[in-house]
PABA-365643 format. One record per residue (C-alpha): x, y, z; residue in three letters. Coordinates in steps of 0.001 Angstrom, whole numbers, padded with zeros to 6 digits, always signed. Layout:
residues N
XYZALA/...
end
This chain:
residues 432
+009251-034907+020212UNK/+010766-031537+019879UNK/+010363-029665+016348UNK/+012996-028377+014369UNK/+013634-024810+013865UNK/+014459-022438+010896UNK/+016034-018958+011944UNK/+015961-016819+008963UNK/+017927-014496+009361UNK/+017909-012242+006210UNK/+019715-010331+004839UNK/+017409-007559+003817UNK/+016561-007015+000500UNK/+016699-010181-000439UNK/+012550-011041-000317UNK/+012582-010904+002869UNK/+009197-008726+003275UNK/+007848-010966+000813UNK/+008418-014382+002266UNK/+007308-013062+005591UNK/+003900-011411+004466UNK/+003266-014950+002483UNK/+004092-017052+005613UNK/+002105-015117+008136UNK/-001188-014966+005941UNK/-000662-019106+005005UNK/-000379-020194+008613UNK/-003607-021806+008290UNK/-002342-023831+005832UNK/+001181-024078+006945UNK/-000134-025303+009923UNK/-002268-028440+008636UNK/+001351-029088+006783UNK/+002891-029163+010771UNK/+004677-026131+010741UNK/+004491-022960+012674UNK/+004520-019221+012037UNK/+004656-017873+015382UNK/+002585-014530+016028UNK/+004307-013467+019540UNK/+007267-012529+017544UNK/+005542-010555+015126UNK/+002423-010920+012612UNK/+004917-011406+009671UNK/+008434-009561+010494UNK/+009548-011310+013642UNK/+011805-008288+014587UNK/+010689-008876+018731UNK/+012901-011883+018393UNK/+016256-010046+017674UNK/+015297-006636+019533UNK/+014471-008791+022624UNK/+018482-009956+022867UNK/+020265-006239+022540UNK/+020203-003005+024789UNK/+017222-000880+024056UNK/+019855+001627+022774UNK/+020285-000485+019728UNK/+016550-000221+018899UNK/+016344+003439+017815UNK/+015671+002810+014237UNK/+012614+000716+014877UNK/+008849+001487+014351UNK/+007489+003163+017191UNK/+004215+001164+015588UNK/+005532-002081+017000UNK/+005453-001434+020586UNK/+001836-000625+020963UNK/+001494+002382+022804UNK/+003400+000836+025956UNK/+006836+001216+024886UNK/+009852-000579+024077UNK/+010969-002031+027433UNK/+007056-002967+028325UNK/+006401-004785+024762UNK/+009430-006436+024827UNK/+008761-007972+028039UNK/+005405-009257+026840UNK/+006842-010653+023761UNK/+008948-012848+025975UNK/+006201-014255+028263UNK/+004287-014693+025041UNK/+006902-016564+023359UNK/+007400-018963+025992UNK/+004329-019544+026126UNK/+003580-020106+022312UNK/+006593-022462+022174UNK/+005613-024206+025444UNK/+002073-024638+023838UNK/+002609-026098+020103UNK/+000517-028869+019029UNK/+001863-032150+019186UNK/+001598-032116+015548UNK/+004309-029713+014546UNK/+007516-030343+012952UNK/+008404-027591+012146UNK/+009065-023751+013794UNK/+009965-020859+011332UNK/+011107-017760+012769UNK/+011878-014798+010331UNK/+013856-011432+011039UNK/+016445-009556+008863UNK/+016913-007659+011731UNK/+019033-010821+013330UNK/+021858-010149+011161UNK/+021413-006499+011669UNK/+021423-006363+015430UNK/+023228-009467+016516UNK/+026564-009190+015285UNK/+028699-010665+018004UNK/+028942-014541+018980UNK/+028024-013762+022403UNK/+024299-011722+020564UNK/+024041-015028+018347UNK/+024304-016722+021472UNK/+021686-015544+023269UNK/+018973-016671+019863UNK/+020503-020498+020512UNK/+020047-020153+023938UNK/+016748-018794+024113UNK/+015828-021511+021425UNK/+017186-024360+022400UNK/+014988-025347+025143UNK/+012231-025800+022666UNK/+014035-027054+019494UNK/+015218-031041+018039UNK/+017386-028988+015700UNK/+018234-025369+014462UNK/+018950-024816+010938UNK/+019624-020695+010067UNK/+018958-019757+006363UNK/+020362-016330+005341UNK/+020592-014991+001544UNK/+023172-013255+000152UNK/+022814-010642-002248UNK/+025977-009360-004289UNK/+027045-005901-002818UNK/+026418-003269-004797UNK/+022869-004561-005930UNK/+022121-004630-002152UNK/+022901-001090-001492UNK/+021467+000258-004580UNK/+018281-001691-003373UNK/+018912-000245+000092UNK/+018657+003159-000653UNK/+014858+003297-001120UNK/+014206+001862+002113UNK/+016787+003907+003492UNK/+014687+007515+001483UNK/+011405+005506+003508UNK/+012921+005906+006984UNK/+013846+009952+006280UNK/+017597+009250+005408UNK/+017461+012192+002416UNK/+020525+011607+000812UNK/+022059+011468-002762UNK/+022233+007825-003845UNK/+026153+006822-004111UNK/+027747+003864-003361UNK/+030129+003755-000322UNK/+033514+004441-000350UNK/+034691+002423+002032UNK/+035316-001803+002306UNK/+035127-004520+004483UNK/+037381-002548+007170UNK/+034354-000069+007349UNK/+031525-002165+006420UNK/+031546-005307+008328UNK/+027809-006461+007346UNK/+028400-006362+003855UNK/+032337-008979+004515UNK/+029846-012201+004372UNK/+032193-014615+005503UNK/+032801-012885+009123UNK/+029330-013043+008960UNK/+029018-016297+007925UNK/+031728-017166+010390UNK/+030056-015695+013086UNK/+027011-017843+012760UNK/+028550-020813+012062UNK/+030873-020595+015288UNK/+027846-020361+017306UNK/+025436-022751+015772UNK/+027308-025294+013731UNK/+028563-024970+010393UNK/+026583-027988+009382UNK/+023006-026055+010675UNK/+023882-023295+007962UNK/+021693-022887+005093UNK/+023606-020323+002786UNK/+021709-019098-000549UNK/+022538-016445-003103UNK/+019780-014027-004196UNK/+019589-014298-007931UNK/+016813-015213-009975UNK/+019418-017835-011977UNK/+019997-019737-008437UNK/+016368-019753-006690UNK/+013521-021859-006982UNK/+011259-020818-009937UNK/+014068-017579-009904UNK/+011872-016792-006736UNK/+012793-016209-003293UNK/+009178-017121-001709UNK/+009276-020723-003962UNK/+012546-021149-002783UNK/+012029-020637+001375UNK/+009381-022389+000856UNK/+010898-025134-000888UNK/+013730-025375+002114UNK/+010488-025604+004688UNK/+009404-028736+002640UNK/+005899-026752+002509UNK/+004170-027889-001044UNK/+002094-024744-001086UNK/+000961-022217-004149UNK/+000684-018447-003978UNK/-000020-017338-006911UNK/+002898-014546-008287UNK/+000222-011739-008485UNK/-000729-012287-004610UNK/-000434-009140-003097UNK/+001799-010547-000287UNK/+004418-011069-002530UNK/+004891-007724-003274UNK/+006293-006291-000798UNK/+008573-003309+000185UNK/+009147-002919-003887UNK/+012129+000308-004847UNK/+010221+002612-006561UNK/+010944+004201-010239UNK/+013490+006904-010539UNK/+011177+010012-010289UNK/+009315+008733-007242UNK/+013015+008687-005747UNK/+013154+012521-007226UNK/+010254+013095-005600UNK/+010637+010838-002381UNK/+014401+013443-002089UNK/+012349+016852-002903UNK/+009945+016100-000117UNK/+012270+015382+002174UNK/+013913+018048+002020UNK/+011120+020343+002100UNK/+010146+018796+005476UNK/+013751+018533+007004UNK/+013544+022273+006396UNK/+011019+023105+008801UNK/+011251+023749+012241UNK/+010050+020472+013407UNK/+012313+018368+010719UNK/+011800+014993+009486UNK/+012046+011830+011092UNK/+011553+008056+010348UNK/+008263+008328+012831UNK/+006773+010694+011054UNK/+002909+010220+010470UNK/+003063+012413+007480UNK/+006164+011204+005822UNK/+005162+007178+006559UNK/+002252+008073+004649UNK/+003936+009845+001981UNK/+006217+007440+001421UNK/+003463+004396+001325UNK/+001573+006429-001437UNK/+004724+006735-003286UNK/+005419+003342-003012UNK/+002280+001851-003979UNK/+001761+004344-007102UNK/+005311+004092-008229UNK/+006828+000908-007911UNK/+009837+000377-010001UNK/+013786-000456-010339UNK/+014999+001844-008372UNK/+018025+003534-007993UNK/+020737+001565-010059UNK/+024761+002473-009672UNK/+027146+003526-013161UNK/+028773+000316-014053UNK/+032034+001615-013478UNK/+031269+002840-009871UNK/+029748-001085-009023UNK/+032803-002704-010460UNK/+035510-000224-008243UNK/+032914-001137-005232UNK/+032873-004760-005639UNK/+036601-005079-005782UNK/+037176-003966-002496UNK/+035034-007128-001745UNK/+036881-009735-004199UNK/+038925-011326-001529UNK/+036005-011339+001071UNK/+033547-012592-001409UNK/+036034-015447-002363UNK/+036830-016722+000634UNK/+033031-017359+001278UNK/+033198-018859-002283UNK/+035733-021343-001495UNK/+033748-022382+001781UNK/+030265-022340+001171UNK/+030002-022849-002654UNK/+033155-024716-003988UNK/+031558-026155-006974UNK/+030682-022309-008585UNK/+032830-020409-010359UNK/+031887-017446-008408UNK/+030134-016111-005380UNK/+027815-013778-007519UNK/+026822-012971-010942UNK/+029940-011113-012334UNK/+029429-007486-013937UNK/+028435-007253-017691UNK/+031788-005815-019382UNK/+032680-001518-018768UNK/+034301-001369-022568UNK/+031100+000342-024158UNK/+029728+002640-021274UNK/+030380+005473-021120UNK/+032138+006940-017920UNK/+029906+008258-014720UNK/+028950+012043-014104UNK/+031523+013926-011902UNK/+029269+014402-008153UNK/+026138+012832-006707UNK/+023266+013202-009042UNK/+021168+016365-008293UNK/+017335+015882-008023UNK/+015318+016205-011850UNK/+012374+018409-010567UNK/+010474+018079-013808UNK/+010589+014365-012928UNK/+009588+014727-008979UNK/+006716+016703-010362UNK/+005453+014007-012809UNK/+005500+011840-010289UNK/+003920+014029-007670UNK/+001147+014524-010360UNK/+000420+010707-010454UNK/+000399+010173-006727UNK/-001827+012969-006670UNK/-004567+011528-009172UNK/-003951+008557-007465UNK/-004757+009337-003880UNK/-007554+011344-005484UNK/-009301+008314-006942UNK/-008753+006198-003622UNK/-010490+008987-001619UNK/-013190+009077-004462UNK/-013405+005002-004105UNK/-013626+005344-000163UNK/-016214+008490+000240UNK/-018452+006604-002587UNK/-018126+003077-000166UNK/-019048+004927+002763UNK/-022277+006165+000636UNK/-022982+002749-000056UNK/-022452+001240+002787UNK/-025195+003837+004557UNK/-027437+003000+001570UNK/-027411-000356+002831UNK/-028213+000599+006531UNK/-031062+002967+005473UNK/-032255-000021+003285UNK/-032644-002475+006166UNK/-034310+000079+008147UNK/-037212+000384+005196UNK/-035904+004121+004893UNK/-035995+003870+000804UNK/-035598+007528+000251UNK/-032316+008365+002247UNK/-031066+004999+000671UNK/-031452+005905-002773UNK/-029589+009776-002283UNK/-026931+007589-000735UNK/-026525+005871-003326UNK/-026499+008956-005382UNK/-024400+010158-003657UNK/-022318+007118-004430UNK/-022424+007540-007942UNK/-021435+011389-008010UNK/-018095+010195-006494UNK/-017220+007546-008555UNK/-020269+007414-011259UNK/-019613+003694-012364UNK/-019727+002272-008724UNK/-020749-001001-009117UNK/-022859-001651-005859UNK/-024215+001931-006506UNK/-025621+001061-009973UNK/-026900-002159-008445UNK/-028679-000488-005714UNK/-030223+001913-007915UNK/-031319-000402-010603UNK/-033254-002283-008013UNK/-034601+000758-006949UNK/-035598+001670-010395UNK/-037607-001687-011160UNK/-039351-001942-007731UNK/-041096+001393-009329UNK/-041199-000204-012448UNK/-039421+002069-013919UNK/-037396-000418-016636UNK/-035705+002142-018359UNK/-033567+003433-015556UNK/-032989-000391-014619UNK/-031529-000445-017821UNK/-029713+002160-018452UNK/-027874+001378-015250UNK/-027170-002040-016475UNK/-025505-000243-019643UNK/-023120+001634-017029UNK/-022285-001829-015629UNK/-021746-003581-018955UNK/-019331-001206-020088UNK/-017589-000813-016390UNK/-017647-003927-015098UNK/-019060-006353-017468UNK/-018099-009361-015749UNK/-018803-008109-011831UNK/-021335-010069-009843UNK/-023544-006698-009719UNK/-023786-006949-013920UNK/-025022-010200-013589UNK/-027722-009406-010942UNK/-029598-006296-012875UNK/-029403-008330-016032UNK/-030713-011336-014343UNK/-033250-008732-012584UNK/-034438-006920-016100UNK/-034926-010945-017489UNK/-037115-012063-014747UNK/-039210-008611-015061UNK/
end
């Protein structure tokens, strides 16, 4: 028998990194449950799937990463030989075949686009079931405008001006419509983003939930957090760089090496909020969405008093700023500072591995001497190195030198007193 399918098909910014990363490092485990990740489409964004159905000149804002050195046209050919033959090769055991992609209500925004995902489906699927979350408006682009800072838009943050006429991907129920029209209304699976109407108030526990897959990840895994906004100075910061760099002759793009990185450090040292719109600016924004936002109400959701959460009340804020909010270099600086110290210590963390990890060599080869100095050298970079102190204290007692030994198991205690290289010197100086 045929499996069914699940299309998700975003929207971004709604956990969609999140739920992607989880499900592509549990497919072991998904799979002993009968479903399927597939990895053609993508180890955890499945963004071959929707870029494979448009013109390549649609595709300009995607990672140059993703089509391995060979180009666009070449990888995406490959991605649909190796899709076929995925699907054509599933285990008898599966039920189930998840496909995730934000970029499918990004890129495919005709019926005729939406078309060509049931078509190329079908052939494999019992049923098709598309899940897409919906995230009120304003929240969305306020979210949006980190990721937008990450791909070199440098911009100040501001909510459109325009509506529905203007912004068809944020009028939900032409999207909705779209969809619908093409697979069935009865094969939609419509959710709202907001803690209040998710499983757990999560949108991981709540996909997975809809996949019927009983599975834990714990909320501290680090595949849950995923493409996080950042705090308001790392956005100062994230705005000053850029436009130091779209200053120079070469300017800035989304493919830069240099700003990717940038941005990644920023991201990982700085995660935060984000950018959040005045009260009064959300409120004039969302009402040019009232009668959209309603009409999806009154098909997909009946029973709630509302699409989305509704605004806390304007009476005791205070009105916005006049103009877009200029960049707080005192801020970008602080910030700049702690990505700094940060990047400092990782390069401190990796030089001192690298010593270690040639202590080890020289070790096996019966070359003590170079060990040990690379394992000094270890413990200049980062002096409480675990493996480094371990290494050495070993060192230390196969002279029988038990005072070193110790003293190194006093760097561990205070560092690391519960680390597997504690317990081996002090089990080490007990046996002596």
């Amino acid at each position: 028998m045929k499996p069914e399918f699940i299309v998700h098909i975003g929207q971004s910014k709604t956990g969609t990194s999140s739920i992607q990363r989880v499900l592509g490092g549990q497919r072991p485990a998904l799979a002993k449950l009968g479903i399927c990740y597939p990895t053609s489409p993508g180890w955890a964004n499945h963004g071959m799937l929707p870029a494979s159905l448009v013109p390549l000149s649609r595709l300009g804002h995607f990672n140059p990463a993703l089509w391995d050195g060979i180009g666009a046209e070449a990888r995406l050919a490959q991605f649909r030989r190796d899709f076929a033959a995925e699907m054509a090769g599933l285990p008898a055991s599966t039920r189930l075949v998840v496909l995730s992609a934000e970029q499918c209500g990004g890129l495919l925004t005709t019926e005729e686009e939406v078309g060509r995902l049931r078509d190329l489906l079908a052939p494999f699927a019992a049923r098709i079931r598309v899940v897409i979350y919906l995230r009120r408006q304003d929240q969305h682009v306020a979210s949006s405008y980190t990721q937008a800072l990450r791909v070199a838009a440098i911009k100040a943050p501001a909510l459109p001006q325009q509506g529905p006429d203007r912004l068809p991907h944020y009028d939900y129920g032409r999207l909705l419509d779209i969809w619908a029209h093409v697979f069935g209304a009865e094969s939609m699976v419509v959710r709202i983003f907001d803690r209040a109407r998710l499983v757990n108030g999560d949108a991981v526990d709540d996909f997975l939930a809809l996949c019927e897959a009983p599975l834990t990840v714990p909320p501290d895994h680090p595949d849950r957090q995923s493409n996080l906004s950042v705090t308001p100075a790392a956005i100062d910061l994230l705005r000053a760089m850029g436009e130091r760099l779209k200053a120079r002759p070469e300017g800035l793009t989304a493919s830069s090496l240099l700003w990717r990185r940038f941005t990644g450090a920023v991201s990982d040292t700085l995660p935060g909020r984000g950018w959040q719109p005045h009260p009064a600016e959300a409120a004039a924004f969302l009402a040019r969405f009232a009668s959209a936002n309603e009409a999806v109400r009154q098909r997909w959701f009946p029973d709630q008093p509302s699409l989305f959460a509704p605004l806390a009340p304007l009476a005791d804020v205070a009105p916005p700023p006049p103009g877009p909010p200029a960049i707080d270099r005192t801020a970008a600086l602080e910030a700049a500072m702690e990505v700094l110290e940060d990047q400092l210590r990782q390069s401190a963390q990796r030089e001192a591995d690298q010593h270690v990890t040639a202590g080890r060599l020289h070790e096996r080869l019966g070359e003590t001497g170079p060990a040990r100095n690379a394992f000094r050298a270890a413990v200049r970079a980062v002096p409480d190195h675990p493996l480094a102190q371990q290494h050495l204290a070993e060192a230390a007692l196969r002279d029988g030198n038990r005072t070193a030994a110790a003293a190194h198991l006093a760097v561990l205690r205070r560092a690391h007193p519960g680390h597997a290289a504690t317990r081996r010197v002090a089990q080490l100086l007990g046996e002596a």
